[in-house]
C-alpha positions, 0 to 999 in steps of 0.5 A, spaced: 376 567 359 381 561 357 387 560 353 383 556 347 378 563 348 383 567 347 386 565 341 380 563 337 377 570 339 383 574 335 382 569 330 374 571 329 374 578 330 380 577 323 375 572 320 370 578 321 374 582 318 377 579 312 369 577 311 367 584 311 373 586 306 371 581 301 363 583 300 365 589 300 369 589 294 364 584 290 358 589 292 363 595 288 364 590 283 358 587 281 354 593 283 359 597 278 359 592 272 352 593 269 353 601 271 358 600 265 355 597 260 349 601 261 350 608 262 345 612 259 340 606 258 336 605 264 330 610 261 329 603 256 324 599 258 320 593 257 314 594 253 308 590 258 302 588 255 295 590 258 291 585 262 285 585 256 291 583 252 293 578 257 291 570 256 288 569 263 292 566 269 290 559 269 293 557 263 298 562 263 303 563 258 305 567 251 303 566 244 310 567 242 317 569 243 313 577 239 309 576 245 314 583 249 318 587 246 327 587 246 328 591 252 335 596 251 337 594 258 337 586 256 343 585 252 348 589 256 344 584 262 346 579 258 353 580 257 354 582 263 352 575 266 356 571 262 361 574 267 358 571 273 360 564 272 367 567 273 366 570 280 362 563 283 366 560 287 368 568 290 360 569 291 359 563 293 365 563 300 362 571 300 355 568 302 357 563 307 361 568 311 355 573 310 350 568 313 354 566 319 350 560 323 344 558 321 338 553 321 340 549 316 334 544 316 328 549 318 331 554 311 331 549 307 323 546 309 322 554 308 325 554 300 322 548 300 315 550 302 316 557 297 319 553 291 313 549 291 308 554 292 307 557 286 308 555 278 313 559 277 318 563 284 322 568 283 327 570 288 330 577 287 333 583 290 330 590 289 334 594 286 337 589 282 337 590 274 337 583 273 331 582 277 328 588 275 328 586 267 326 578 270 320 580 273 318 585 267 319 579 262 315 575 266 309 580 267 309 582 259 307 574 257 302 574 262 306 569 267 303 569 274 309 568 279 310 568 286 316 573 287 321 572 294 324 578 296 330 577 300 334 584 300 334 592 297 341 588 294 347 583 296 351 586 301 345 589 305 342 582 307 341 580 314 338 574 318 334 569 314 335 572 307 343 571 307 341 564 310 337 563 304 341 565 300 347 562 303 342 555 302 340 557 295 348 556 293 349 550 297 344 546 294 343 549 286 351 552 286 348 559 284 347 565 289 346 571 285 339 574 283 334 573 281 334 565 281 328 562 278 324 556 279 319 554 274 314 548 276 319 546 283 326 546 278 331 551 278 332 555 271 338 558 273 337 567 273 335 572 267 341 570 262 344 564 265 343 557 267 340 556 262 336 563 264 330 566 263 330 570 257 334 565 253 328 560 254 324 565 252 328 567 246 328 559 243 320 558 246 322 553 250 318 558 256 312 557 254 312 550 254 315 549 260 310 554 263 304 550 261 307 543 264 308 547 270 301 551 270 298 544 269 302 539 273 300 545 279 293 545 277 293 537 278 297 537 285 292 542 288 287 535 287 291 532 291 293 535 299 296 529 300 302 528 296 307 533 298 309 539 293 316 537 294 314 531 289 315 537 283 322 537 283 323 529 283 318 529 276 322 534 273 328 531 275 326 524 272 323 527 266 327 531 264 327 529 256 320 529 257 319 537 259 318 540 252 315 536 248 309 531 253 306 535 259 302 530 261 307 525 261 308 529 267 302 530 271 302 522 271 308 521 273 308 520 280 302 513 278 306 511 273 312 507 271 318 509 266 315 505 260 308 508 261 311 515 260 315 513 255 310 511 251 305 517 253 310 522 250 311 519 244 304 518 243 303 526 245 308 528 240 306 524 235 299 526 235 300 533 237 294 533 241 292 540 244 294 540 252 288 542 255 285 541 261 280 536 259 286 532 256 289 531 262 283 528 266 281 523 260 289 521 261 289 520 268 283 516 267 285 511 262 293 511 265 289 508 272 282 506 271 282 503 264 280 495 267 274 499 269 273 502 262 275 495 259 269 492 264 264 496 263 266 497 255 265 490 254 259 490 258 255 496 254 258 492 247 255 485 249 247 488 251 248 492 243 247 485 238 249 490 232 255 492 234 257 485 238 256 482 230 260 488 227 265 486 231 264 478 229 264 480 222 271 484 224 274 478 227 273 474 221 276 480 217 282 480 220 285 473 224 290 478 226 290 479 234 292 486 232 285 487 230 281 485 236 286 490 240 283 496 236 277 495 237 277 495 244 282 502 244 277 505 240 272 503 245 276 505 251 277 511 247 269 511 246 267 512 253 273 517 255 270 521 250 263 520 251 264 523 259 262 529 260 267 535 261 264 538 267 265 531 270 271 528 268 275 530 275 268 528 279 269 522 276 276 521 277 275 522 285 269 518 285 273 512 282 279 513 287 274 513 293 272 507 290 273 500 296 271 494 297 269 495 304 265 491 308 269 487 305 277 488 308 280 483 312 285 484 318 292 481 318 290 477 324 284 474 321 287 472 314 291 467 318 285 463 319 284 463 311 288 456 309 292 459 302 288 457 296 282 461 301 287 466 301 289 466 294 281 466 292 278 472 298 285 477 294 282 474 287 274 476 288 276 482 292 279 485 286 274 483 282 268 487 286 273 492 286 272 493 278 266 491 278 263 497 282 268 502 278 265 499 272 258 502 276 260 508 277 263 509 270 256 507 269 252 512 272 257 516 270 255 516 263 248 514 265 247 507 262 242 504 265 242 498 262 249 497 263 249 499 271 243 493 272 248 488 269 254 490 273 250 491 279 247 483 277 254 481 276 256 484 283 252 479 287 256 471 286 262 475 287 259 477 293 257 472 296 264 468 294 266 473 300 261 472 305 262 465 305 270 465 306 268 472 312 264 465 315 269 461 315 274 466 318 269 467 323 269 460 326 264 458 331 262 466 332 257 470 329 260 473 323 259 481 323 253 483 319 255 487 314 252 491 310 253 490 302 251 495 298 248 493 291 246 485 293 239 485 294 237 480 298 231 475 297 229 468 297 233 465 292 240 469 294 240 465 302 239 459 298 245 461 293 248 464 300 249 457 302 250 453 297 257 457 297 257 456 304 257 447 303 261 448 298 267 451 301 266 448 307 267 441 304 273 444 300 275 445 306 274 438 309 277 435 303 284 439 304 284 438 312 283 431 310 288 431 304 293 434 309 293 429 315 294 424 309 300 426 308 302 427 315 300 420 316 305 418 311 311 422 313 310 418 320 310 412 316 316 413 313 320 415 319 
């Protein structure tokens, strides 16, 4: 052994020492402290209502802060917690000493991963009163939640439970339990931070319980969007947490500006937050081009309602007046899709492409820039147009499918052409198009399409040597 070793040596074993003194006085301190204010009151418990009194799981919340009775253990808890602010900096050196060398990485992809794993995670001890009076006030509103045990108490804490401990300190400054995570964000223990039970007192519980349940539901949609996203809407939108849920769920597919206008429009109406609400919000957030197509498609086959709108505008000059009509027709098909197809519809419409039509970044390097600019623009367009079609079949108006699926076709073969042209002196592929029936007439079209980008093409060829002709001239 070297000298640099035998000098460090004395000082770690000290460090060990100092360390093991330490927890041992904050575990008799803070074991000692509710045992003095609650001697002789532990029999009180809280009062946890039946399941058949119960709402059920999947929109778990309570009716109101009379939904669990006062336990007598809470008030001592509480006042018992005011003083953990105190001994922070104490327990937060104690839990560092306590987890020695750790895995920082691998235990935060783990609290990651259990953060997000439920609506609400709890992290307790099992012999702890605060996590015994947290977990009861959660079970007597009917929350559902995903418990992390990680020791009997603090100072018995070993291996991957101190660590989490230690890590839990490091990233929310709090190492005492129980720590609570509703919807991926910290709310701090049972009295503190800003805690649990006064959340539950002010009724601010219930609606952050709804908006994670919900944001939870929609996410289990989506496999491929990371649980640790939770977290980052939370942060982002922290005004927005109490009074617009749903301003949440679109989060992570709109902008600041959209959210805004989202929460202020749900607090306004007061709209109920249901399911259905959610789906038809998601919908009109990022399908509403889609609802516009198609509702103008539907009101141009009706000759009633195009002259009621006519007699409208004539009414009122104003450009306000065209704009609600439109919304009421947006609102108008939201509402008229069926309940039991809202989400079918909504992932039918996400899977919705322009294939065959796809160019490769090599390829687009053929197209000159205004065949570039008109491939992008028709493109999109057969994109609308076929999430207009399935919006259509949605709602079972066949009428309006057979138009858009007629309106489908000069677009279409607008990308034939230009795929021709990229194409060259080879074959192009052959591709099939679904919803282009093909005849007599729609070859002829084809290359009527075909004569006229080419002789585009020629003219901007010829237009360009003309210029290169003159710049040598100039020279």
């Amino acid at each position: 052994m070297g000298a640099a070793a035998k000098m460090a040596f004395p000082k770690a074993a000290k460090a060990r020492k100092l360390g093991f003194s330490l927890c041992l006085v904050l575990g008799l301190l803070r074991t000692a402290r509710p045992d003095a204010f609650t001697a002789g009151m532990r029999g009180t418990k809280l009062v946890q209502l039946q399941p058949s009194q119960m709402q059920s799981t999947k929109t778990t919340m309570s009716a109101g802060p009379d939904a669990a009775e006062a336990s007598a253990l809470l008030g001592p808890l509480k006042i018992a917690s005011s003083g953990m602010g105190l001994l922070k900096p104490l327990f937060a050196l104690e839990a560092k000493l306590q987890a020695l060398s750790y895995n920082e990485e691998a235990i935060r992809a783990t609290l990651n991963t259990e953060i997000n794993s439920a609506p609400v995670v709890i992290y307790t001890y099992s012999l702890s009163p605060f996590c015994t009076e947290a977990t009861k006030l959660l079970d007597s509103i009917g929350a559902k939640y995903q418990e992390v045990l990680l020791a009997p108490e603090w100072f018995l804490m070993l291996g991957e439970g101190a660590a989490k401990r230690a890590e839990l300190g490091a990233l929310y400054g709090r190492t005492s339990m129980p720590h609570i995570f509703i919807g991926g964000q910290s709310i701090g223990g049972l009295a503190d931070g800003p805690g649990l039970l006064p959340l539950f007192e002010s009724g601010e519980l219930q609606s952050m319980l709804k908006a994670a349940i919900f944001i939870f539901r929609i996410f289990c949609y989506f496999p491929l969007h990371s649980r640790g996203r939770f977290s980052r809407i939370v942060d982002t939108l922290a005004i927005l947490v109490l009074s617009s849920a749903p301003a949440m769920v679109l989060a992570p597919f709109c902008d600041w500006s959209d959210l805004r206008a989202c929460g202020a429009a749900n607090t306004a109406s007061n709209a109920a937050l249901d399911e259905d609400a959610i789906w038809r919000l998601l919908l009109a957030a990022h399908f509403s081009p889609a609802l516009r197509r198609l509702g103008a498609e539907m009101t141009s086959s009706d000759l009633e309602v195009q002259g009621e709108q006519l007699s409208r505008r004539q009414d009122c000059d104003s450009f306000d007046c065209e704009a609600d009509t439109e919304r009421q027709n947006l609102q108008q098909l939201l509402a008229d899709i069926p309940r039991d197809a809202l989400s079918q519809v909504y992932f039918s419409l996400t899977k919705t492409t322009s294939k065959p039509f796809a160019l490769q970044p090599r390829s687009r390097l053929l197209l000159e820039i205004h065949e570039l600019r008109d491939w992008d623009l028709h493109q999109k367009g057969l994109l609308l147009q076929r999430q207009a079609e399935c919006l259509a079949k949605a709602l079972h108006h066949h009428g309006a499918l057979k138009r858009l699926r007629a309106s489908m076709a000069p677009q279409t073969l607008e990308l034939l052409a230009l795929q021709a042209l990229v194409a060259g002196n080879k074959k192009s592929p052959k591709l099939d198009v679904p919803g282009l029936d093909w005849s007599l007439e729609t070859e002829h079209e084809l290359l009527r399409v075909l004569e006229r980008r080419s002789a585009r093409r020629r003219s901007f060829l010829h237009q360009q040597r003309q210029f290169l002709m003159q710049d040598l001239g100039m020279r």
